[in-house]
N, C-alpha and C positions, 0 to 999 in steps of 0.2 A: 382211454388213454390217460398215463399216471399224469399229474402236474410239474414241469420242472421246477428244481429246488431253486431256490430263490435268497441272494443275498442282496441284501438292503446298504446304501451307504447313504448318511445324512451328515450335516453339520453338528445340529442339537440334540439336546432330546425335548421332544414333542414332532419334530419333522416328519420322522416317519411315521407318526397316527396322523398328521394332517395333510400328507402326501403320498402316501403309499399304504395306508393301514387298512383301505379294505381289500388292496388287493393279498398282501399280507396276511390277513384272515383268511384270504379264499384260497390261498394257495397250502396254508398250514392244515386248513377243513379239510382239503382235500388229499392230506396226508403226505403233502410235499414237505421237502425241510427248508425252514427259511431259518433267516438269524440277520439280526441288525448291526451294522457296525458305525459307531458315533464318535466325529470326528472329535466333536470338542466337550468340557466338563471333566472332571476326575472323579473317580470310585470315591467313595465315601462322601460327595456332597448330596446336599437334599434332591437337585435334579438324576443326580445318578439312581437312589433310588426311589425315585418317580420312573424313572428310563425302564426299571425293572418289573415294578406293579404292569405300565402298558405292554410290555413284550408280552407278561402271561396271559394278558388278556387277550394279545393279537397272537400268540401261540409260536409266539418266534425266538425263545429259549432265554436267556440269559445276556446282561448285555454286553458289546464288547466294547470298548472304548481307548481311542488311540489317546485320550488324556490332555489335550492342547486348548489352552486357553480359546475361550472366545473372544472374539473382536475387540468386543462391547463391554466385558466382564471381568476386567483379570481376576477377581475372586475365583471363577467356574475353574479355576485351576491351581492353586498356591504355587506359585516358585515355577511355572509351566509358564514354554513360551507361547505366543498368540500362534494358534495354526497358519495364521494368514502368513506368519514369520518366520514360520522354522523350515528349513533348508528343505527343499521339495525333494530332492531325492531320498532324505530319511523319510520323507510322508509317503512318500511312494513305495517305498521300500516295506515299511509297515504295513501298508495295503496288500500287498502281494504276501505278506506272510500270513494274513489271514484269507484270501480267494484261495490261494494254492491250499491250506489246510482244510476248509471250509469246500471246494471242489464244486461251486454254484452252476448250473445248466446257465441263468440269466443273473445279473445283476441290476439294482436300480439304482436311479442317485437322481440331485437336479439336473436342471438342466444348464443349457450354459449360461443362462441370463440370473442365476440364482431362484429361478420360480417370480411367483409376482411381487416380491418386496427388493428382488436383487440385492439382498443381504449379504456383505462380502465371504462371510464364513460359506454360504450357498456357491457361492460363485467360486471360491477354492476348492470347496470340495467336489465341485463337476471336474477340475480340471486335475485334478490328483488322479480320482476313481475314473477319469477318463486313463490317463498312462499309467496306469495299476493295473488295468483290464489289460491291455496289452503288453505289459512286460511279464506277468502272470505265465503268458506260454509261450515264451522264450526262452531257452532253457539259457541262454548267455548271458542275461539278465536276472539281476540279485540270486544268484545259481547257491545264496549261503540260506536263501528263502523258504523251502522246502522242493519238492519236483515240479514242474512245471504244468498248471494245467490254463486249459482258454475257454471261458467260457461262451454261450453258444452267440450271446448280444446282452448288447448294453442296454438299456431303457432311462430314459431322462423324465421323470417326472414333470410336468409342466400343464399351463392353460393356453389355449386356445383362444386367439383373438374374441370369438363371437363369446366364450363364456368370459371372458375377463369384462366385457362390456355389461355381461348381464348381473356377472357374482361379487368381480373388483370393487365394488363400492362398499361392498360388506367384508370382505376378506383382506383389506388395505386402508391404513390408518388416511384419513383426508389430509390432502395436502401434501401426502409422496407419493412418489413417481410410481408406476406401475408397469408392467413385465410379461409380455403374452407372444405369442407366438401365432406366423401363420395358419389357419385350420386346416391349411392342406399338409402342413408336415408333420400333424400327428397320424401317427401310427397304428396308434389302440386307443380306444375310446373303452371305457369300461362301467357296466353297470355294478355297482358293488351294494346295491340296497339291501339284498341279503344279508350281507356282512356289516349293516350299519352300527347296529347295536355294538357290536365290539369293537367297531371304528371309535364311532361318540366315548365308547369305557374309555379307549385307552386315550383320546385324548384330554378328556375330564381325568386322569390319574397323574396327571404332570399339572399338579392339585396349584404349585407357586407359581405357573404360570399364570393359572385362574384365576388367583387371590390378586394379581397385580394388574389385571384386565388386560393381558395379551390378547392373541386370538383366541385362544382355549379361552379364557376369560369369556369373551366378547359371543362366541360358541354358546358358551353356560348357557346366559341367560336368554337369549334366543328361543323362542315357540320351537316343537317339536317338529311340526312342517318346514318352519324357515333353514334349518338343520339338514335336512334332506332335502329339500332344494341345493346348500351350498356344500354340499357331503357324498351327494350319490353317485357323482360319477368322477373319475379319476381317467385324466390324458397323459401318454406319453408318446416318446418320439424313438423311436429304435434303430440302434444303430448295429451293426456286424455282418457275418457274411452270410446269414440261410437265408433261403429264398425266399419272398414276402410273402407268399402262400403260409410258409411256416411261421412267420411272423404277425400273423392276424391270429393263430393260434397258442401261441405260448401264453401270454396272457389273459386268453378273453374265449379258451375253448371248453 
């Protein structure tokens, strides 16, 4: 049974090798089409091409970017407003003109809580790519978009109570708040140790986050074991209409 294709939505770039990159690799391995689309930075900064190194590593083409400042950053944008800022129905709007082209079976993104740092760029972009998913296949919605397509569910990248207890101390700077979720609302638990090797590339290739001891940083220098302890497995929480028979398989068959 082929893999469905698979569109990515993140904040940064680095998000999607640190939250989605091996399922990303397993779904490209397997000859599905993915492709990433990144809320915040512009084309021509050094993250953008960093953003580009990791997609070919995770084999998810080329990258696409809605252009909007990050929170934190006004640089990651010249003369761009802060995503958090700019009028939700243009960001929504933008969304839908890339699902409707792009024609994804599933799409990912965080979750509502922004993942375990609840970084506000995280936390706008669940709620964008949340009503982008759904105006996507309405056709009386952004109808200037392209035709209307729905794809099949949504997937919310996230952690799990019982691992944030075990990983959170390594994956969250001390001293901020942390961000997990019941272990009974995820949906897919996924082994991606196959895929690690190209998870770790593409997160080691968003090289200025390294040099400045983010998490890719904090990643680097980390034993090869301790890596795959906080890398091998990837939760999410699925949301849409097929039956949860089919939804234990989309991701994890």
């Amino acid at each position: 049974m082929p893999l469905p294709s698979l569109l990515a939505v993140f904040a940064h770039p680095d998000d999607e090798s640190l939250s989605a990159g091996g399922v990303l690799a397993r779904h490209a391995a397997g000859g599905a089409r993915t492709a990433v689309i990144t809320a915040t930075w512009a084309e021509g900064t050094r993250r953008a091409a960093e953003l580009a190194d990791a997609l070919r590593i995770l084999g998810s083409g080329e990258p696409r970017m809605l252009g909007y400042a990050d929170a934190r950053v006004p640089q990651s944008a010249p003369g761009r407003v802060r995503f958090c800022d700019a009028p939700l129905d243009e960001s929504v709007r933008r969304l839908v003109v890339h699902i409707r082209e792009f024609r994804p079976d599933i799409v990912v993104t965080h979750d509502a809580y922004g993942g375990l740092t609840g970084h506000p760029d995280h936390v706008h972009t669940h709620k964008v790519t949340a009503l982008a998913v759904q105006a996507a296949g309405l056709d009386r919605l952004c109808p200037d978009a392209g035709l209307p397509w729905q794809p099949s569910a949504l997937y919310l990248a996230t952690h799990p109570d019982s691992a944030a207890r075990t990983l959170g101390a390594r994956l969250v700077r001390e001293g901020r708040r942390m961000y997990s979720v019941p272990d009974t609302w995820v949906t897919a638990t996924v082994d991606v140790r196959p895929w690690l090797e190209q998870k770790v590339g593409a997160i080691l290739a968003h090289r200025s986050e390294v040099q400045r001891g983010a998490l890719p940083g904090r990643l680097a220098v980390l034993p090869a074991a301790d890596r795959e302890s906080l890398l091998s497995t990837e939760w999410y929480i699925r949301h849409g209409p097929v039956a949860t028979a089919m939804a234990r398989t989309e991701l994890t068959a």
